[in-house]
N, C-alpha and C positions, 0 to 999 in steps of 0.2 A: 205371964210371958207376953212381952206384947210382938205383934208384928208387922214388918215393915211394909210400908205402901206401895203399892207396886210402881215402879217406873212411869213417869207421865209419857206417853206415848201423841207424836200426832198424829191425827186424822188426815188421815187421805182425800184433795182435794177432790172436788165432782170431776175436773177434765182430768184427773190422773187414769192411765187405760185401764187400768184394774176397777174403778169404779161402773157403777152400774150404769152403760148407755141410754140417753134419753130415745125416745121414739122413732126419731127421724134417721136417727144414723142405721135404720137398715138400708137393704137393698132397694124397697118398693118406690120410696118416693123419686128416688132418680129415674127407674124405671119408667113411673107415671108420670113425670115430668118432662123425660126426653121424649117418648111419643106424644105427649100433647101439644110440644113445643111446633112440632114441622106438621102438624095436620094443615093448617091452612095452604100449606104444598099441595095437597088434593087436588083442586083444581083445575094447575098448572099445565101448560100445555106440555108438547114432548118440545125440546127443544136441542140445538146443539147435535153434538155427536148420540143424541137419544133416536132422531128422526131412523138414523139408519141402522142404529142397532135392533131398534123395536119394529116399525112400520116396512121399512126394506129391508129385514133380516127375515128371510123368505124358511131359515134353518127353524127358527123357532116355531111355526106354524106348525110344527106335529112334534110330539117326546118318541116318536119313534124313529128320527134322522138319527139312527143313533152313530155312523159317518160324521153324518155334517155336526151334528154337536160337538161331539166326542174327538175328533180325530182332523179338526182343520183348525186353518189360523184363525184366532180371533177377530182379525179386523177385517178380514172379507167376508164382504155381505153380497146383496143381488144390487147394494147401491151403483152403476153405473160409471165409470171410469175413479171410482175413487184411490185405485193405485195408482192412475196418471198425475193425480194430482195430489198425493201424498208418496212418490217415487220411496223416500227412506221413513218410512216410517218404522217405528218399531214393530217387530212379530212378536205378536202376541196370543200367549195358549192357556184359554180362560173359561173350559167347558161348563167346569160346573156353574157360571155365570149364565151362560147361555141356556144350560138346563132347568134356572129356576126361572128365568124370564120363558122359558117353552109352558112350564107351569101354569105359571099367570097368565099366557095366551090362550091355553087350554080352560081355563076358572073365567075369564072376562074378554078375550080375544083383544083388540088393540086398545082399551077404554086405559088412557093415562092414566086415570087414580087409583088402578088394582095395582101397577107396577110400580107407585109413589107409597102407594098402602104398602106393598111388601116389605120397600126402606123403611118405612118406619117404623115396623115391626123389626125388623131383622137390629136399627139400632135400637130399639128399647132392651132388645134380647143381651146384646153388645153390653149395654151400661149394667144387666144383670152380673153377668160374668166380670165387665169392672171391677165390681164391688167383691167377689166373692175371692181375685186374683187375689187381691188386693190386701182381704182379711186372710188369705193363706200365705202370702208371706209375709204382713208384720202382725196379724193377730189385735189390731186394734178398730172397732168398730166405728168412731168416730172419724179417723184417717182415711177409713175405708166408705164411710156414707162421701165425705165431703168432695174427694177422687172423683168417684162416678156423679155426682149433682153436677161437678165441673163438665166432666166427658161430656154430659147429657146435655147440656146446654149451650155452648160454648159454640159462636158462628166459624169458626175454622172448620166445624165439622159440618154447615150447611151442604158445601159441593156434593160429600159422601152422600149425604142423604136423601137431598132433593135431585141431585142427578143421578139418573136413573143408571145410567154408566158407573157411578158411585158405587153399587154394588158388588163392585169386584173387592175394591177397600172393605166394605163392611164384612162379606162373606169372610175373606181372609183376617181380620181380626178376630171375630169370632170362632171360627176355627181354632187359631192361635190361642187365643184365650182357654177354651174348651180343652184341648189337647194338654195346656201347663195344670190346669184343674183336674184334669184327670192322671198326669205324669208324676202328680205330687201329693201326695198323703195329708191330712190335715194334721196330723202327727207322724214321730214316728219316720225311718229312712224308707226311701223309695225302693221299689225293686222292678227289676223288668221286664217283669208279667205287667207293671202298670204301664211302659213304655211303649209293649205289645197293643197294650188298649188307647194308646194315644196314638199311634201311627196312623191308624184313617183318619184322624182329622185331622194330624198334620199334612198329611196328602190333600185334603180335599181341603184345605187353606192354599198350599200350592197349584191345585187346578183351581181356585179362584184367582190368584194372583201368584208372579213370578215371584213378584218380594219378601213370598211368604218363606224360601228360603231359606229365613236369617232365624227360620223356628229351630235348628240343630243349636248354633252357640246359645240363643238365649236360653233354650232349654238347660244347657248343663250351669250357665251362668244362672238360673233360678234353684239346681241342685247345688251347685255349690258354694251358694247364699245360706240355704237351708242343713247344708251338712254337719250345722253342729248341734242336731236332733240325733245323730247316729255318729258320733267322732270313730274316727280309725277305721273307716271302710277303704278297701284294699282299690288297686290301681286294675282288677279285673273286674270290677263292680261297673268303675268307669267306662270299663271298654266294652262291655255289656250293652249299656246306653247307649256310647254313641254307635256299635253295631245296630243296635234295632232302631234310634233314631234316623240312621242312616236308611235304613229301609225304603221309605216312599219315595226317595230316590231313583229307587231300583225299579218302579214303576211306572214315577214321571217322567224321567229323563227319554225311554222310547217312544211314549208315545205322542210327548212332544217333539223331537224328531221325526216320526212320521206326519203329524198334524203338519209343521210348517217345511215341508219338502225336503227333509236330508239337510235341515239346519237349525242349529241350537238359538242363531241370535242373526241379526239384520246389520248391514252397511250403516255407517256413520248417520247421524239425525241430519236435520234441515236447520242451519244456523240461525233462519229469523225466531225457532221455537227454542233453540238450543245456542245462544251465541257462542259457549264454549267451543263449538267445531270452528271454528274461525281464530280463535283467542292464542297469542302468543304463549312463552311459557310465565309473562310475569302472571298476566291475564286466567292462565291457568293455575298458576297460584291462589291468587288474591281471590278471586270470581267463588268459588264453595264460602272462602267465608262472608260474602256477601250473602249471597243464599241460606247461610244458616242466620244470618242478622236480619236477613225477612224473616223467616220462622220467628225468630223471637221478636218481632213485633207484633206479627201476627196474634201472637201467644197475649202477648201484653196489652194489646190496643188494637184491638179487631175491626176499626172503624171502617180503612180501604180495602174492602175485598175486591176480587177480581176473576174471573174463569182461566184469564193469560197472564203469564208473568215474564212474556217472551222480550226479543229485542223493543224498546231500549230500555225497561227495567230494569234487565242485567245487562251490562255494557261492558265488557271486559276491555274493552279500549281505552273506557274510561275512567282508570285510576278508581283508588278506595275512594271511599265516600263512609255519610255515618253510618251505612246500614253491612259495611265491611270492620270499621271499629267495633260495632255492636256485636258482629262475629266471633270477630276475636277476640272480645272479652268472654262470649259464653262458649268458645273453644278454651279460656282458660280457666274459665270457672267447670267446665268438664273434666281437665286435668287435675286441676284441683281435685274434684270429689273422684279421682280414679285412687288420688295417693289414699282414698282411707281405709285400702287393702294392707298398709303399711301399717295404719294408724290402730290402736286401741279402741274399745267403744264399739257397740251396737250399731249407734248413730251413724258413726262414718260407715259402717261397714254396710248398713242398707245405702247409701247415697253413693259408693263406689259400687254397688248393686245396679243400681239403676242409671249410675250413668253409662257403665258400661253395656245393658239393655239396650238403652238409646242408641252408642254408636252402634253397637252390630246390628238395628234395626234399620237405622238410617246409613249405614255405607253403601248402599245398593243403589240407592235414589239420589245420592251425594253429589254426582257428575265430578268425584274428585279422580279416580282412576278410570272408570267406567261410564262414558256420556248416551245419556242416552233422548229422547225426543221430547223431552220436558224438562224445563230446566227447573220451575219449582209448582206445586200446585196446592192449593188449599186441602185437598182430600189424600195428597201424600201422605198428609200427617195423623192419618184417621188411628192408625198402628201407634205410632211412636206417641202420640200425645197421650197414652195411658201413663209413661212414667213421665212426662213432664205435671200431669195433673199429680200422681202422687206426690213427686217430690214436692209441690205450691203444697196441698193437704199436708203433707208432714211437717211443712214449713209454717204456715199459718195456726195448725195445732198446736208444734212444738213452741211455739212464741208466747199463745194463751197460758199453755200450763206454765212458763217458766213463770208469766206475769202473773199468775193465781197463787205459785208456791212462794215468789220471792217480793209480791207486791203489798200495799197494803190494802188493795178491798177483797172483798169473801170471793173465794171460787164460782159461788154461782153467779156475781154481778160480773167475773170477767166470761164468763160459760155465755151467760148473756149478751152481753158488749160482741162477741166475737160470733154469736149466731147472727145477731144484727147486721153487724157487716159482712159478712158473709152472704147473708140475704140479699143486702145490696148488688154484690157483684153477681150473685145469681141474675137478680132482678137485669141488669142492664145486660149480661150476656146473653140472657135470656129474651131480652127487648132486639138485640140486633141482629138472633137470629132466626126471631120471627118477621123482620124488616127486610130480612135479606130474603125469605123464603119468597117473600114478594115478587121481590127483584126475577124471580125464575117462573114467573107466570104467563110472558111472554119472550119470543126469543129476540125479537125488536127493542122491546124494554130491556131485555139485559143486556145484551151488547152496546144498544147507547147510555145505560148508567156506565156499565164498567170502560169504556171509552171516554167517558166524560172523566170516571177518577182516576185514569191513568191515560192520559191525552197522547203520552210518549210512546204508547203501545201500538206497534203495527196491525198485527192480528187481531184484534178489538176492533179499529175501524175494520178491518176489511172484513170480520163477520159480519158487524152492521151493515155494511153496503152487501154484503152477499144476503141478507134476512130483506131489505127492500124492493133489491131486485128481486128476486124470489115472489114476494107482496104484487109488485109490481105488473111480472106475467099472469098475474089471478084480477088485477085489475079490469072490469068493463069500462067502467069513466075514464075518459081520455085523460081529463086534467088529473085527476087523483094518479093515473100509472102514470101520467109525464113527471109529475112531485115525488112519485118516490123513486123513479129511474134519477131524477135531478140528487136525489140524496144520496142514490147511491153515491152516483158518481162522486159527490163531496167525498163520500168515506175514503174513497178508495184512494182519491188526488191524497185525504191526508198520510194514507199507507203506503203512497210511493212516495211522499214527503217522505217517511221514515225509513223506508227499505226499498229504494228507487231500482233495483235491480231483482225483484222477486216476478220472473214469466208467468205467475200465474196471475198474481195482478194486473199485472200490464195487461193479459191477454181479458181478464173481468172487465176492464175499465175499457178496452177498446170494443167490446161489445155492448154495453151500455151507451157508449158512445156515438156508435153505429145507429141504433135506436133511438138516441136522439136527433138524428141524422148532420153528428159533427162527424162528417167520413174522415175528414182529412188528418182528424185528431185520430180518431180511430187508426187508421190507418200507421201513425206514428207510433201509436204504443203494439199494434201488433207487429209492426217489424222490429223492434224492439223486442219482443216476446220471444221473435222469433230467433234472433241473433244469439238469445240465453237458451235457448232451448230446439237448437235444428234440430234434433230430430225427432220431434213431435208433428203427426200429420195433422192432426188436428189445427195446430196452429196456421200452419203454412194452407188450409183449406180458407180456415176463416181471413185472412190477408187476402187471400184470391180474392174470397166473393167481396172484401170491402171496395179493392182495387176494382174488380166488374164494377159492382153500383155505383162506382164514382168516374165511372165509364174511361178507365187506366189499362185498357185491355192488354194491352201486348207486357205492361210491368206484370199482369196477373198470371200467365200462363207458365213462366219459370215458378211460380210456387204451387201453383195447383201439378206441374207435373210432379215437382217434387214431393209431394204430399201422396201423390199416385204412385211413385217410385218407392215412400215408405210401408203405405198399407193399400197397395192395391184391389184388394177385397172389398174394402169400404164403399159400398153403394153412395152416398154423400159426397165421398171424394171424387169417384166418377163423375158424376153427376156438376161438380163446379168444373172438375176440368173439362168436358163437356160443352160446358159454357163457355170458360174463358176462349179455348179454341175458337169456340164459332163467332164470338164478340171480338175475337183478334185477327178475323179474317181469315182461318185458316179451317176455310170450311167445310171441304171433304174431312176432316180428320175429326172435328168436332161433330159433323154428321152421323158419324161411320161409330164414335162412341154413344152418341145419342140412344140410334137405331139398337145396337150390342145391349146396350143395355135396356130398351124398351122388349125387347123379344126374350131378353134372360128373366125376364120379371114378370111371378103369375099374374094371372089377369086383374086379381084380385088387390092386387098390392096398390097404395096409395102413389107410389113414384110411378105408377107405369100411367096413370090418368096423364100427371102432372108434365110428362114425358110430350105424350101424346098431344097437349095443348101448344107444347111450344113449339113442336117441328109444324103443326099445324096453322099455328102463330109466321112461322118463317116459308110459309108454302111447303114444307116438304111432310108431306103425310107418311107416318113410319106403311112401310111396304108389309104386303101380308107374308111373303120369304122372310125378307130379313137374312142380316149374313151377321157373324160371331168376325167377321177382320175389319181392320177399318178401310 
């Protein structure tokens, strides 16, 4: 009896997911790759908005403010008028941020590279949980090494990293991340008692960041990806989740209302950061898909980074352009992969997965219903560029295996071919952003690279001239502080080139000015300052004293009163109108405040010396009475 041969069967390609993974697609090497990549950030000085969160953030200096941690706005620090000169900023309630940076204060006190060291720690930890998201929802090890080597390397995610303000992105990704790995089973339906155990770190992704919000929808979009490990779970199972997802809710919501004073959210942004607040309705159309057509260059061609992406990169005056085309091509290729809820196939149904992850990640930061004080930034995307890395991964994988099963050379020469080029783009992503980390090792150098590759940027120059002057007052050489007062002043002429009505410039550039002793310039741009901005005392002090030293006395005394009518408290304000009075001839009155103010001031105080010089200067010696009228 003979018998029959068994069916010829074939062998299962190397890049088929079933086969055995070679070495590299674990977790580790991305790991070791993404922290290796940003040490040379060590260094680096504090720079940017790091100055004030770290060295004048007076809360972090003990972990027992557990007030001022815990229970204020983010963006007040001990730095000195910086609500005047950021009037709409966003409120922002970010403790757990502030508690790990009180840590590191506590471990190394202000040394830059324990606070640089943390970022890099906190992403190498980030690319772990990448990897492990990743292999929990498609189960493939290869898609899931390539994912996270992307995350880990990839210059979009410099700003997160190296800036030490970064760390609100990273905290809250991680969190996010953490919290879906713990809400999801690696088999098997979820249940929630595991939802239970994800809620603190959905919470404390939220006290890292506001945007970490968008953890409810993607949460149940990641469950019901995965629901057909358990088909036929009932519509109470559902409302289970989102009851207990809703939870950390019910924790953050008060005590960010007490943190920023009996309010959830801040006044309209500042249009030079945000041109949207200015933008009609076509403007408010067209302007997001520009902004998503940066992202996707970003994504693609990392070559122009930048710390500002404000006016005139986004110009909603100014009609689409290619990077609004390029929008809305990958607004419809996101349609696209939403129909594959519709469609048959695995395939479709993770890339309608993930693209919907992406929007409800990204509507918050979109500025399409919702504008907020940034219109786009490189470390927004620290969150969302996990499923744009997966989908490249799934796409670059799925290509090799079709070309391995349907081509003509052996699986392991295309397994090969495709590690290769892979390597490649590791290699150069990897090259630009350790180029970039560079770039952040002064804050002089980074505002005049990024000024130099986006020329059209208002706020670029005028950090650069704000980083020289700065230099400048620490100058002893004359010539070296007159060369960078001179540079300032360049930056800032080119920031009023772009944004010729911004008070705060005008008022930088008229005091630069001063100091070079162009009064008369000076003089022009702070009444200018001043016209954007009456009621600002500040302003109206520093017009006064240009107008004194340019010996304009009688123009100067209607601004110094009125300076005195705004904050009469102000020892400095007193003290110019003071002067202008006695310099305009009106000299009982400028006496009579002189005196007032030399007797109210301990003996000890600097103005009361500087008091005493000058009535002594004008013959009239302050009296040992003294009288409080003029």
């Amino acid at each position: 009896m003979s018998t029959a041969s068994p069916p010829a069967t074939t062998r299962a390609p190397v890049l088929d997911p079933g086969a055995r993974a070679p070495w590299w697609s674990g977790p580790w090497p991305a790991v070791v790759l993404g922290g290796a990549l940003f040490l040379n950030s060590l260094p680096n000085e504090l720079v940017y908005d790091d100055v004030h969160r770290i060295t004048d953030n007076q809360r972090i200096r003990a972990l027992t403010n557990f007030r001022a941690i815990w229970l204020q706005d983010w963006t007040k620090t001990s730095l000195e008028g910086f609500e005047r000169w950021q009037p709409n900023r966003d409120l922002m309630y970010r403790p757990f941020v502030d508690f790990t940076t009180a840590v590191n204060y506590a471990l190394h006190r202000l040394e830059p590279w324990g606070f640089r060291l943390g970022n890099v720690l906190l992403h190498g930890l980030t690319c772990l949980l990448v990897w492990h998201f990743t292999q929990r929802l498609w189960q493939d090890r290869t898609t899931s090494a390539w994912t996270a080597l992307l995350f880990a390397v990839h210059p979009i995610h410099c700003e997160a990293v190296v800036y030490i303000v970064g760390r609100a992105e990273l905290l809250a990704a991680m969190f996010l991340l953490a919290g879906l790995l713990v809400l999801v089973p690696r088999t098997g339906l979820a249940r929630p008692p595991r939802a239970l155990l994800a809620a603190p770190l959905f919470l404390l992704a939220l006290l890292s960041k506001e945007s970490a919000i968008c953890y409810i929808p993607v949460a149940l979009l990641v469950l019901y990806a995965l629901r057909e490990r358990a088909p036929g779970v009932r519509s109470r199972w559902w409302l289970a989740h989102v009851g207990v997802l809703l939870l950390p809710l019910v924790v953050y919501t008060p005590m960010r209302y007490v943190a920023l004073g009996q309010r959830l959210a801040r006044s309209k942004p500042f249009s030079m950061l945000n041109p949207l607040v200015d933008a009609d309705l076509v403007g408010r159309i067209i302007t997001p898909f520009t902004i998503v057509g940066h992202y996707v260059r970003l994504f693609l061609w990392p070559a122009r980074l930048s710390t500002e992406y404000g006016l005139a990169v986004i110009d909603p005056k100014a009609g689409p352009n290619a990077m609004t085309w390029l929008g809305v091509l990958a607004a419809a290729g996101l349609l696209l992969g939403l129909t594959g809820y519709l469609r048959r196939g695995a395939t479709w149904r993770r890339v309608a997965t993930l693209c919907a992850i992406w929007l409800v990640s990204y509507f918050l930061i979109s500025n399409t219903l919702i504008l907020f004080a940034t219109t786009l930034a490189e470390r927004l995307m620290y969150w969302p560029s996990v499923v744009v890395f997966i989908v490249l991964a799934m796409a670059g994988v799925g290509v090799a295996r079709r070309a391995a099963i349907r081509g003509r050379l052996r699986p392991q020469r295309v397994q090969a071919c495709g590690v290769v080029v892979g390597l490649v783009v590791l290699v150069a992503l990897g090259t630009r952003s350790v180029v970039r980390n560079a770039d952040w090792a002064t804050a002089i150098g980074l505002f005049a690279k990024d000024a130099a590759t986006y020329p059209e940027n208002a706020q670029l120059h005028a950090n650069a001239a704000q980083e020289y002057f700065l230099r400048a007052l620490d100058q002893k050489d004359e010539a070296r502080r007159r060369h960078d007062l001179e540079t300032a002043d360049r930056y800032y002429a080119k920031a009023l080139d772009i944004f010729p009505r911004h008070w705060g410039f005008l008022a930088c550039r008229a005091d630069i000015l001063a100091r070079l002793g162009r009064l008369d310039e000076a003089i022009v741009h702070a009444r200018l300052a001043v016209q954007l901005n009456p009621r600002d005392a500040v302003l109206h002090t520093a017009l006064a004293e240009y107008l004194v030293a340019r010996g304009r006395y009688a123009e100067a005394v209607p601004y110094a009163r009125q300076a005195y009518a705004l904050q009469p408290s102000d020892l400095l304000v007193q003290l110019v109108l003071a002067e202008a009075l006695l310099t305009a001839g009106q000299r009982t009155e400028g006496l009579a405040l002189f005196r007032r103010l030399y007797h109210g001031l301990p003996p000890e105080h600097p103005l009361r010396g500087q008091i005493e010089r000058r009535l002594l200067a004008i013959g009239e010696p302050p009296t040992t009475r003294g009288s409080n009228s003029p």
